[in-house]
Backbone as a ProteinNet text record, in pm:
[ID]
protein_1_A
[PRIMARY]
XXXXXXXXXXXXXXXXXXXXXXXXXXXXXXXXXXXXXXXXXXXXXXXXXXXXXXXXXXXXXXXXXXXXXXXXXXXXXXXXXXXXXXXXXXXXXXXXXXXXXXXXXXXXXXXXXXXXXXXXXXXXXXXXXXXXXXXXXXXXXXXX
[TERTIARY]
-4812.6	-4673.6	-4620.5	-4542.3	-4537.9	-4388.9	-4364.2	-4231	-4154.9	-4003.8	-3910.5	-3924	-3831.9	-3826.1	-3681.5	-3711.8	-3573.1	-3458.4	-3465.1	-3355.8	-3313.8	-3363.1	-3346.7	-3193.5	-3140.6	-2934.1	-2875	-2940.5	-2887	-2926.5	-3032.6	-3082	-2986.6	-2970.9	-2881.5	-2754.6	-2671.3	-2576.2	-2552.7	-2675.3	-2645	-2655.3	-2760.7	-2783.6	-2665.9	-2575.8	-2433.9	-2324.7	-2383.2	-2289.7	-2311	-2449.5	-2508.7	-2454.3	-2456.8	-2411.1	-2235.9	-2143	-2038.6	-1997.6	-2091.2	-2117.9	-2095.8	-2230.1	-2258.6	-2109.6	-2081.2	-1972.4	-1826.3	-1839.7	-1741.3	-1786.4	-1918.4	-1958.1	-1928.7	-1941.8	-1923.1	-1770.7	-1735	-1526.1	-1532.9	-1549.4	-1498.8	-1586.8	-1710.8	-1745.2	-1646.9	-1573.1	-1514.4	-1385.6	-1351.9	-1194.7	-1211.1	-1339.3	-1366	-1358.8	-1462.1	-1456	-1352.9	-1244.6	-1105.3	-1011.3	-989.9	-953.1	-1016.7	-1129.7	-1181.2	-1123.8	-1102.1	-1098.7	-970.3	-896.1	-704	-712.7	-751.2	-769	-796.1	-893.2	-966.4	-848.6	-777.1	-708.7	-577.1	-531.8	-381.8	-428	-607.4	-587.6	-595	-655.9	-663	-468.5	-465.3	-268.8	-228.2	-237.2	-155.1	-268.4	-353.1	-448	-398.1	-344.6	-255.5	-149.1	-95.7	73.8	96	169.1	177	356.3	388.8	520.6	596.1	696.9	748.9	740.6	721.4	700.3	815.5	903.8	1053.6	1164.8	1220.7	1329.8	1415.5	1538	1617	1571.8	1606.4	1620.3	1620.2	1675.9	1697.5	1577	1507.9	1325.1	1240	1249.3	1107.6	1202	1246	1338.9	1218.2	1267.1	1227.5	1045.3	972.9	852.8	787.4	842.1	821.9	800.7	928.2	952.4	845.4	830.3	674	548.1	559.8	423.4	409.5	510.2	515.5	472.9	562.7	519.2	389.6	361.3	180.6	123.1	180.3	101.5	52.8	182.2	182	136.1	152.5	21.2	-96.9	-143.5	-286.4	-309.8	-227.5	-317.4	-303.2	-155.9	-150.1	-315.7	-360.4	-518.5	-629	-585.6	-727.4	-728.6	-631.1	-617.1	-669.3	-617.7	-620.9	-810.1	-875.1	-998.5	-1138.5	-1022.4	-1142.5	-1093.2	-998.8	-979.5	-1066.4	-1084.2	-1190.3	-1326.1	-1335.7	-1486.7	-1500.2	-1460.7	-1443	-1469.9	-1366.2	-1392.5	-1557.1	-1577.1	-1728.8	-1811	-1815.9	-1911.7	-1928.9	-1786.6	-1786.4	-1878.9	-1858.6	-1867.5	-2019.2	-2069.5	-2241.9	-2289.6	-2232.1	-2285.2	-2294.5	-2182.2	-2188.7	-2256.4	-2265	-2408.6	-2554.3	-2591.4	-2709.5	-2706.6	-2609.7	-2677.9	-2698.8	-2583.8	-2612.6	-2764.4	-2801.5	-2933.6	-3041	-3009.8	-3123.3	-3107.6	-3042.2	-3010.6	-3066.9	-3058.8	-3144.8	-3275.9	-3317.7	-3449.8	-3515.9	-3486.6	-3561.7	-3599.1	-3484.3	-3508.2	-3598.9	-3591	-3711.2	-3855.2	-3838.8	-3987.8	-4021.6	-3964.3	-3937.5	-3971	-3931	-3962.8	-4113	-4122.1	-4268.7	-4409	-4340.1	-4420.5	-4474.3	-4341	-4334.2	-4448.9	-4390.8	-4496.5	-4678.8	-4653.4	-4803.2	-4871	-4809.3	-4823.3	-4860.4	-4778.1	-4820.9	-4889.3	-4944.6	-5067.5	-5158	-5184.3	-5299.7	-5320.8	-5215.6	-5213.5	-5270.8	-5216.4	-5262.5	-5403.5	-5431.6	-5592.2	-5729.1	-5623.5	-5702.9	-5731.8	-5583	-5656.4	-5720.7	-5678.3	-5792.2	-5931	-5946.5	-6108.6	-6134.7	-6067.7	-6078.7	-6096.5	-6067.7	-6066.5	-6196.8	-6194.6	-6350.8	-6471	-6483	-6551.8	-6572.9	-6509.3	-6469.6	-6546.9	-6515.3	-6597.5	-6775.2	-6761.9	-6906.5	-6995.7	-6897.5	-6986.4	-6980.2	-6918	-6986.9	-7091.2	-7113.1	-7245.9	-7345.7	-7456.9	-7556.3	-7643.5	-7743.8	-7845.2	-7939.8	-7945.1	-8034.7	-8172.5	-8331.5	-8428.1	-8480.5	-8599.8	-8641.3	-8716.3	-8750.2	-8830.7	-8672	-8564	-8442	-8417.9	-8438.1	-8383	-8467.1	-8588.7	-8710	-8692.8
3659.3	3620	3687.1	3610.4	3670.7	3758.8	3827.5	3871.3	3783	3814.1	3767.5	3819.4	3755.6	3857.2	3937.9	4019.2	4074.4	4067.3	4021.5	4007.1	3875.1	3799.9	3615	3631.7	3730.6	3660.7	3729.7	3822.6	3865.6	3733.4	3645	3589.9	3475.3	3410.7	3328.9	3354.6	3434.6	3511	3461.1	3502.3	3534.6	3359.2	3286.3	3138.7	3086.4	3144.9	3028.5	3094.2	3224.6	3270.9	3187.7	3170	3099.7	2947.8	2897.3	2743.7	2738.4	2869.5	2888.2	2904	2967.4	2970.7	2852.3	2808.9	2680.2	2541.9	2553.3	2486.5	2503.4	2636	2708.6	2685.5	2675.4	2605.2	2468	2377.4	2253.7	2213	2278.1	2263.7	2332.5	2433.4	2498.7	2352	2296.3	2244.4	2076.5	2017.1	1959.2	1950.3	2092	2077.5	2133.6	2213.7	2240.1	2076.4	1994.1	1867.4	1754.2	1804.4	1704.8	1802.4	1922.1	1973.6	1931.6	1891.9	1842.9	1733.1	1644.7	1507.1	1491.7	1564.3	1562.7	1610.2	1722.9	1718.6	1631.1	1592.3	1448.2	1353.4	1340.5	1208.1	1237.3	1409.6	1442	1497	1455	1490.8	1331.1	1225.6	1143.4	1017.7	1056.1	1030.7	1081.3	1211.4	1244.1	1239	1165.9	1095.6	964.7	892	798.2	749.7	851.2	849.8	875.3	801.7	761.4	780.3	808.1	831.1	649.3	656.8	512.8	501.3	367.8	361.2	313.2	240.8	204.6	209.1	316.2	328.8	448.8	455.6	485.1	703.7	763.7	923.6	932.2	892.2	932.2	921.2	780.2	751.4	865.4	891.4	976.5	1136.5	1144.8	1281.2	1285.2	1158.7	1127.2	1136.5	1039.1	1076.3	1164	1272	1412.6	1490.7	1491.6	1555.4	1537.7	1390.3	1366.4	1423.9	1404.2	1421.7	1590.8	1683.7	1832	1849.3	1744.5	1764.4	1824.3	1693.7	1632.2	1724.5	1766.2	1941.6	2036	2072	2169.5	2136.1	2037.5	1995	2005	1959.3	1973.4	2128.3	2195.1	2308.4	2386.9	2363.7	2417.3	2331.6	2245.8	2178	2242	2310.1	2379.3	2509.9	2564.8	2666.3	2660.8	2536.1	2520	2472.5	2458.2	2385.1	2543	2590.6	2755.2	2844.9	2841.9	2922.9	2870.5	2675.8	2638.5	2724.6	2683.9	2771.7	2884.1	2978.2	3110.7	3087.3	3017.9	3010.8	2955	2836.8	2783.1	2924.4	2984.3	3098.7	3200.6	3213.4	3320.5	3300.1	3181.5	3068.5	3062.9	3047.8	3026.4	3164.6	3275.6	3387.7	3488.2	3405.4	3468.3	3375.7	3188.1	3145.1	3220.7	3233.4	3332.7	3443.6	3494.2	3619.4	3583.4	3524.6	3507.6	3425.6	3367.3	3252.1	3358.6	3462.6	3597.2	3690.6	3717.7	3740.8	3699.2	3590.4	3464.6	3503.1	3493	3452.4	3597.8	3693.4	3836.3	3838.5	3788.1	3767.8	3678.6	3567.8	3493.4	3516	3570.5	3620.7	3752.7	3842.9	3929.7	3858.8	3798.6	3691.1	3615.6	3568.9	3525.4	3624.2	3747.6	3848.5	3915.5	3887.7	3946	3782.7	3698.2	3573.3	3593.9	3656.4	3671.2	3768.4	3917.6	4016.5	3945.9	3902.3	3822.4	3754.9	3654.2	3596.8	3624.6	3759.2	3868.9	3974	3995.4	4095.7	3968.7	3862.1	3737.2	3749.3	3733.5	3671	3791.1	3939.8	4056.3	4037.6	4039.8	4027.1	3964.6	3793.4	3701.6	3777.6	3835.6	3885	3980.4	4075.9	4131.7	4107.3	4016.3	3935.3	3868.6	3750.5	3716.1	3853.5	3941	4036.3	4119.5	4111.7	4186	4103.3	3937.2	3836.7	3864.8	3858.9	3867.3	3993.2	4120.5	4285.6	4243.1	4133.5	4165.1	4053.5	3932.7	3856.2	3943.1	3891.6	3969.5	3942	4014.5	4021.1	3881.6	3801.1	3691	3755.9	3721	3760.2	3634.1	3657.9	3517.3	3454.9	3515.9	3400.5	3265.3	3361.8	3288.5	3188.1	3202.2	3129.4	2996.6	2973.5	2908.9	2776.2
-2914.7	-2898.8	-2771.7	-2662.8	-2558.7	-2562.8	-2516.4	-2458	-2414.9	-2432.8	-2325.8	-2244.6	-2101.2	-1979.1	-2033.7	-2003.4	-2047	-1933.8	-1810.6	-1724.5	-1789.4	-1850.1	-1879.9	-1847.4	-1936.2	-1908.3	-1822.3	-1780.5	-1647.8	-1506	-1506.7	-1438.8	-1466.2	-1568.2	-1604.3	-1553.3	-1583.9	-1518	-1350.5	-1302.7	-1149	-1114	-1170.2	-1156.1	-1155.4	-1269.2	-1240.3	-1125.8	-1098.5	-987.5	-872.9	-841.2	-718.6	-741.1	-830	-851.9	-818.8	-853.8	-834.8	-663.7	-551.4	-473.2	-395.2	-401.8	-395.6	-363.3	-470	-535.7	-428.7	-393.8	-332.7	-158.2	-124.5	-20.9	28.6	-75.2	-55.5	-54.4	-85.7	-70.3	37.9	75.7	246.9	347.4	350.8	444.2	399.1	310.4	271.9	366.8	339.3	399.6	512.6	585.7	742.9	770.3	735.9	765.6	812.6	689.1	677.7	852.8	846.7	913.1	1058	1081	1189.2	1241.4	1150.2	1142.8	1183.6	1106.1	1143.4	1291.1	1379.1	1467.7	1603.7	1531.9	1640.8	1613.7	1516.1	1502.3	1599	1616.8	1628.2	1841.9	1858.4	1997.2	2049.7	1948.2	2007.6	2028.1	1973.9	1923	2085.6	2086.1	2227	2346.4	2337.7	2472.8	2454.3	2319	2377.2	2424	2368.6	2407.3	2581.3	2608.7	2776.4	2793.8	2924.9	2924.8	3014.8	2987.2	2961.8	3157.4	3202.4	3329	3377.3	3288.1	3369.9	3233.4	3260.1	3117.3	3179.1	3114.8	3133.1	3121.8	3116.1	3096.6	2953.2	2889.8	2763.4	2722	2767.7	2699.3	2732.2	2849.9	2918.7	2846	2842.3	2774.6	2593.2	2531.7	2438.6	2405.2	2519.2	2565.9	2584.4	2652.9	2681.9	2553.3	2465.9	2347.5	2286.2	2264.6	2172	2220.8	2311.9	2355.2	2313.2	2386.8	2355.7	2169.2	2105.6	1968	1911.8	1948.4	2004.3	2040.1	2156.7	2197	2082.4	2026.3	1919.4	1773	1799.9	1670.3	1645.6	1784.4	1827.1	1813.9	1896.8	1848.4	1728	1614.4	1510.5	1410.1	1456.4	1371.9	1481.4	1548.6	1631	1519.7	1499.6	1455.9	1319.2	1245.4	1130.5	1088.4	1198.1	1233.9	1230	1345.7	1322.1	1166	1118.3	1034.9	927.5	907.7	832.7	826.9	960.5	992.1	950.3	1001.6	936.7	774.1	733.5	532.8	510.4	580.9	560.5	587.5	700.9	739.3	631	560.6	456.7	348.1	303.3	174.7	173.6	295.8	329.6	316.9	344.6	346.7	219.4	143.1	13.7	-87.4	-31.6	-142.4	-115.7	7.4	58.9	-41	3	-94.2	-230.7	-288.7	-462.1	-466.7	-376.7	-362	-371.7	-260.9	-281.7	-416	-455	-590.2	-728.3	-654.3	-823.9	-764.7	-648.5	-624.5	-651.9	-642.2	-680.7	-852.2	-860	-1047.6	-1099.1	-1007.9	-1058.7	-1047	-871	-865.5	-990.3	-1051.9	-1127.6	-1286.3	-1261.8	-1414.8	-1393.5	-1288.7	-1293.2	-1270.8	-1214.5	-1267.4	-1404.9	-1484	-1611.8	-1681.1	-1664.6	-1730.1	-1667.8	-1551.2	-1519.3	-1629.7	-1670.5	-1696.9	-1809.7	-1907.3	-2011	-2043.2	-1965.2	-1939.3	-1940.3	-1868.7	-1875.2	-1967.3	-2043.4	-2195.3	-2266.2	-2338.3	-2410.2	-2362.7	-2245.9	-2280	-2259.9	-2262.5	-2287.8	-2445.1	-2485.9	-2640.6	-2698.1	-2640.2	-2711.7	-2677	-2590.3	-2511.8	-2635.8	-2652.9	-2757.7	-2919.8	-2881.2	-3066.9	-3079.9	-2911.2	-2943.4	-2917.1	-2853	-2866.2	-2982.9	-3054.6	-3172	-3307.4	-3325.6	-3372	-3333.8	-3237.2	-3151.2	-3179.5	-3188.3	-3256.5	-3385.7	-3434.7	-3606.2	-3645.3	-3592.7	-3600.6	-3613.9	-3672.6	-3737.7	-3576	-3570.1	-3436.3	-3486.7	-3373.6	-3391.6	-3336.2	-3410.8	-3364.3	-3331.6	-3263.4	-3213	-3266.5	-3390.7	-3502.4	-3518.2	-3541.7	-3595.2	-3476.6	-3364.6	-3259.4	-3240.1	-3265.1	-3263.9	-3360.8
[MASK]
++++++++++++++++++++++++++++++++++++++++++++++++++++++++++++++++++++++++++++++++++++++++++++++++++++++++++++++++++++++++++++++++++++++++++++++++

């Protein structure tokens, strides 16, 4: 009968930390993503916006304004774009580790199943050896 590993729920444990990780990875590269995207949309907006070619002051006044908007938008989603990053970088660095975490335990567990493997089939060795010292001695009239 073999052993448990005895880390099993500690290993379990850390498995759903790493899946929690994980989880927590795929939402930062989610909203790094969306944050990209608003970007590209809020630089390509003020690469279109053009200032009026025959209008009165009040327009190009108006024009101007937007466009400055436009400015400050753009870069309040640059900002909003690296601070993503930063969260993704974190997010990746802390599934890594929980990933190294599980993985020591497992190799640790498949050690312990080796170990077991090799106690089990000491004893069977022992059991059939043990069968084998009590058979009676065959002589070779008997073998014939």
């Amino acid at each position: 009968m073999t052993r448990i590993f005895p880390l099993a729920g500690l290993l379990r444990l850390r498995a759903l930390a790493e899946d929690q990780a994980a989880a927590e990875l795929a939402l930062a590269r989610r909203e790094q993503a969306a944050a990209e995207r608003r970007a590209r949309e809020t630089a390509d907006r003020l690469a279109g916006s053009s200032m009026p070619v025959v209008g009165d002051r009040l327009a190009w006044h108006a024009a101007v304004a937007g466009r400055a908007a436009l400015g400050a938008l753009l870069t309040e989603r640059r900002v909003e774009v690296g601070g993503a990053e930063a969260l993704t970088v974190d997010r990746s660095v802390a599934w890594t580790d929980a990933r190294q975490q599980v993985r020591a335990l497992e190799r640790l567990g498949e050690r312990h199943d080796e170990a077991e493997r090799a106690e089990e089939a000491r004893a069977e060795q022992r059991v059939l050896d043990e069968i084998a010292g009590r058979r009676p001695p065959t002589t070779p009239e008997q073998d014939a």
